[in-house]
DOLUM-817761 format. One record per residue (C-alpha): x, z, y; residue in one letter. Coordinates in steps of 0.05 Angstrom, whole numbers, plus 5000, padded with zeros to 4 digits. Example, Ala and Ser with C-alpha at 12.3 -4.5 7.8 and 13.67 -1.06 7.14 Angstrom:
524651564910a
527351434979s
***
This chain:
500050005000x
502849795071x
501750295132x
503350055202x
509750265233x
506850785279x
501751045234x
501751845250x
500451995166x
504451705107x
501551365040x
498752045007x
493552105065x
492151315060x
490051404988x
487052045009x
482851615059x
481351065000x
479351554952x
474552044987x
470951625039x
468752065101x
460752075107x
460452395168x
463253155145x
471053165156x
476553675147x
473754265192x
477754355251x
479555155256x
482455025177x
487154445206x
489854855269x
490855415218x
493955005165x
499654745226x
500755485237x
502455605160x
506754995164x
510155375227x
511656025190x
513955685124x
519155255176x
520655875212x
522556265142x
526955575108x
530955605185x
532356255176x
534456215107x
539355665120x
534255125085x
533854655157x
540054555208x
538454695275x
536154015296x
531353995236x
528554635238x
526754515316x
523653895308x
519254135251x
517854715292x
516154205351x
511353775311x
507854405282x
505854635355x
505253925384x
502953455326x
495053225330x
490653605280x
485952875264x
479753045232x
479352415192x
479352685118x
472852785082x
471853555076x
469453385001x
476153124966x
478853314900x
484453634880x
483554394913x
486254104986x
491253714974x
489553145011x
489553565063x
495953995052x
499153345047x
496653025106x
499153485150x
505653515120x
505752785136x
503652835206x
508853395219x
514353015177x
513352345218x
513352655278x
519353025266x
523852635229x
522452935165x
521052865089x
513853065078x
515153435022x
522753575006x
522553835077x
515354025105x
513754195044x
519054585022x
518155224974x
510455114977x
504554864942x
497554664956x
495255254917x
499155864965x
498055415036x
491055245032x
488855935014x
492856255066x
490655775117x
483555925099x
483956555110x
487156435169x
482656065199x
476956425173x
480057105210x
480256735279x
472656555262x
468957155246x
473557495309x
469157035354x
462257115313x
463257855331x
464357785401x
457657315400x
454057805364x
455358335403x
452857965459x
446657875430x
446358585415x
446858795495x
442358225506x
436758625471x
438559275492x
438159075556x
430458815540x
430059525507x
431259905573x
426459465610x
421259545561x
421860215538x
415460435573x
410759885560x
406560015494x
404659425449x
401559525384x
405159455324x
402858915262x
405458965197x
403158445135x
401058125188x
395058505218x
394759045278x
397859725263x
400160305303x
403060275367x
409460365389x
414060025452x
416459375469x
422459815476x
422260025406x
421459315385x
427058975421x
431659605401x
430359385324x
432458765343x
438759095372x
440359535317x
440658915267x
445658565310x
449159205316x
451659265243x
452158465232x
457658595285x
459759155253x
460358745186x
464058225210x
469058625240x
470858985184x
470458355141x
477158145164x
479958575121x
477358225062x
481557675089x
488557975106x
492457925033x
494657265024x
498556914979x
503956525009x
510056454966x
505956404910x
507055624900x
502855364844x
500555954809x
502656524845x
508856594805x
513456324856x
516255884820x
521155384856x
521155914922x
526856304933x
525557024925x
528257194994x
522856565016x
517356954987x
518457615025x
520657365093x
514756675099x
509357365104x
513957595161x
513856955202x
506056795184x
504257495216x
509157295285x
506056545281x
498956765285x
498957485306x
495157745252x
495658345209x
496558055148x
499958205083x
502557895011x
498858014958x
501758514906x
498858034848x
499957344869x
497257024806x
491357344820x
490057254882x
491356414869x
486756444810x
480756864847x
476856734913x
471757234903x
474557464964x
471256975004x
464557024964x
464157734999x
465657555069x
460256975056x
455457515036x
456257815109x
455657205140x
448357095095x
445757805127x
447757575200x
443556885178x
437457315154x
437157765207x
438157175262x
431756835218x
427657515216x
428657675287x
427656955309x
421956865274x
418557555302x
419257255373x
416356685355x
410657135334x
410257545397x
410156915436x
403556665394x
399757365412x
401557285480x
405557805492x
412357575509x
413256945547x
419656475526x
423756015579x
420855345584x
426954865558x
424454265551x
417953905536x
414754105476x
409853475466x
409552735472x
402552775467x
400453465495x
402353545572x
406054245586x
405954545517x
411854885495x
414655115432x
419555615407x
424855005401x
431055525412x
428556005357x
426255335308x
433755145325x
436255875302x
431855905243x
434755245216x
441255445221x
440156155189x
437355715125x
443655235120x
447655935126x
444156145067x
445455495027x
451955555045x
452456265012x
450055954948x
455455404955x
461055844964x
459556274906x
457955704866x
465155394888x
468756114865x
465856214807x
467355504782x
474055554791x
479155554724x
484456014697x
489855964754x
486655614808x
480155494844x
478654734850x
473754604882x
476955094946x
475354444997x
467454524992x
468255334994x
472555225058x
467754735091x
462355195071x
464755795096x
468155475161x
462255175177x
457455755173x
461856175218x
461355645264x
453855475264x
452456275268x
457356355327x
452955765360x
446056115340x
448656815363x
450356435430x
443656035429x
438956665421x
442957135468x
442056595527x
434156455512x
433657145497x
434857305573x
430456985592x
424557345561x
418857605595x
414258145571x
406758025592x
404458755602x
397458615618x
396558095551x
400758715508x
395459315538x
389858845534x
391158825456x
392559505446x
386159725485x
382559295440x
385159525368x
381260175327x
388660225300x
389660585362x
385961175336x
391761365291x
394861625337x
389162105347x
390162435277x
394563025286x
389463225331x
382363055308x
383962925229x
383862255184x
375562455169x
373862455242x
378161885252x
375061345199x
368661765237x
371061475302x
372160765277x
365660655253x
362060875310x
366460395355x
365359815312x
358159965318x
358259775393x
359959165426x
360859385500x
365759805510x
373359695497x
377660265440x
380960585507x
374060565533x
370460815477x
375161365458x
375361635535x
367861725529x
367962065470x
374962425480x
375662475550x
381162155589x
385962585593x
386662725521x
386662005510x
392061905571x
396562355529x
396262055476x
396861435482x
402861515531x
409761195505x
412861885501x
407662045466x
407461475418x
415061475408x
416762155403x
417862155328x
414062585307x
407963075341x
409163765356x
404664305305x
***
């Protein structure tokens, strides 16, 4: 096969290119900026291990920072990455001078570089999905504060219940944000033991032994992160359940961004909340407008949760001393980091924008017998149901109404305040 004279790859990628054709889902990008960083420490630990002259090592190091990262590889190849380990070695080796693999390559496989860079990447990731879901978290305790004193009444399977705030709702909403950020804090540490040096199998076999020990040195300085070599390197080539749990974080950020999403949707449908107006929500109906942003977040939530299913799928597929199919886990995983940081963004910007219709969310509440819960501490379950019936026997007055008639106002003011209604629990 002939490649032209400036081509920035070699002949590996060209049959890489031949073989997997690209059908619209390439190489993710954070996995390719990682994978140059591996290359970076691996050059950094051959330099100082007398592998590269001076002149080699530099422009190696050169074309690891300055080389293009082209996402033109289909994210679906075979062969556990590497196409892709091998493209970049390429790129790096023709723009500095250097054999792709005697050099670029040297004292590494596929199997120890495309895990670490993985992991890598995936480190960087969930870094920024925190940050985004931590936004959304103040976003909604912000709504809390504002809301804390305007009652609503509650629904569960779907019908009227008790009452509590809009306070108390948007603080749920909070709290669920609160430990998916917590989760996928912590989660990097899932991701920290890596095994580079491990070459094919994790036995190091071909690597120096001095190679193995210092390339962890120069991978933490390259990318700043805490991370360490993994005490059982066959292991840790042979096994990605590692990433299967971080996935499973990832799937409780997508069901809580679907649950939550889908509950404002709800609100919005009773009336009681009011979304921004983004765009036209008909071609046919003039000014109608749908929940587009929370459709958006919903969708992505499901392919989250497909992706879960992928990833484990990918792991548990994998045989004796390697994972194979470690190019669909990677685009899986990549990929729902990314789509989660962009539905974290998404709902934290529309939910700003919210407005809570306090007449609509009394006018409800006044009009529910549910309300008379509250009332049983003080007049009994028995008088209660009593209470219901008679109110549902007349068509004139409103619950509020009713009850202040039969209860007087003030005990009905009382109880039916927010304090009241939130104050977990009544005093004896």
């Amino acid at each position: 096969m002939e490649l032209p004279t400036d081509c920035p790859w070699g002949i590996h990628t060209a049959r890489a290119l031949e073989n997997f054709p690209n059908l619209g889902k390439s190489v993710n990008p954070r996995l390719l900026s990682a994978y140059f960083q591996v290359k970076k420490a691996c050059a950094l630990a051959n330099k100082e291990l007398g592998y590269f002259n001076e002149q080699k090592a530099e422009s190696i190091l050169k074309a690891c920072e300055e080389a293009e990262h082209p996402s033109i590889l289909s994210a679906l190849q075979g062969g556990a990455g590497t196409s892709t380990n091998m493209m970049v070695n390429e790129i790096i080796g023709n723009a500095a001078g250097a054999h792709p693999i005697e050099e670029v390559n040297l004292h590494q496989s596929t199997n120890d570089t495309y895990p670490t860079a993985l992991k890598v990447a995936a480190i960087m990731g969930v870094r920024e999905l925190s940050e985004a879901l931590a936004k959304l978290q103040g976003v909604f305790q912000q709504k809390e504060k504002h809301t804390s004193c305007v009652p609503i009444l509650g629904k569960t399977e779907m019908v009227d219940a008790v009452p509590l705030t809009m306070g108390a709702q948007f603080a749920s909403f909070a709290e669920a944000f609160a430990r998916d950020r917590w989760r996928t804090f912590k989660c990097e540490e899932r991701l920290r033991t890596v095994n580079l040096g491990g070459t094919a199998i994790g036995t190091g076999l071909t690597a120096p032994r001095s190679y193995i020990f210092l390339v962890i040195e120069k991978l933490r300085e390259v990318t700043g992160l805490g991370l360490s070599r993994a005490e059982n390197m066959v292991e840790a080539t042979a096994n990605t359940d590692c990433f299967v749990e971080v996935s499973g974080i990832l799937n409780a950020a997508s069901v809580n961004l679907i649950k939550v999403s889908d509950d404002l949707r709800r609100l919005m449908m009773l009336g009681e909340i009011k979304l921004p107006a983004v765009q036209a929500g008909s071609s046919i109906m003039p000014g109608k407008i749908n929940p587009v942003i929370l459709e958006s977040v919903i969708q992505i939530g499901i392919k989250v949760k497909a992706n879960n299913v992928i990833i484990g799928d990918c792991a548990a597929r994998g045989s004796l001393q390697i994972c194979e199919f470690m190019p669909l886990l990677a685009d899986a995983l990549l990929e729902s980091i990314d789509l989660l940081i962009s539905a974290s963004e998404m709902l934290a910007k529309h939910a700003e924008g919210i407005d809570v219709d306090q007449g609509k969310c009394l006018e409800r509440l006044y009009a529910s017998p549910e309300i008379i819960t509250a009332f049983v501490p003080v007049l009994g379950y028995d008088r209660c149901t009593e209470l219901v019936k008679q109110y549902e026997e007349q068509h004139e007055l409103t619950v509020r109404g009713f009850l202040e008639q039969k209860l007087g106002e003030e005990l009905v003011t009382k109880t039916l305040s927010p304090q009241n209604l939130m104050a977990m629990g009544h005093r004896e």
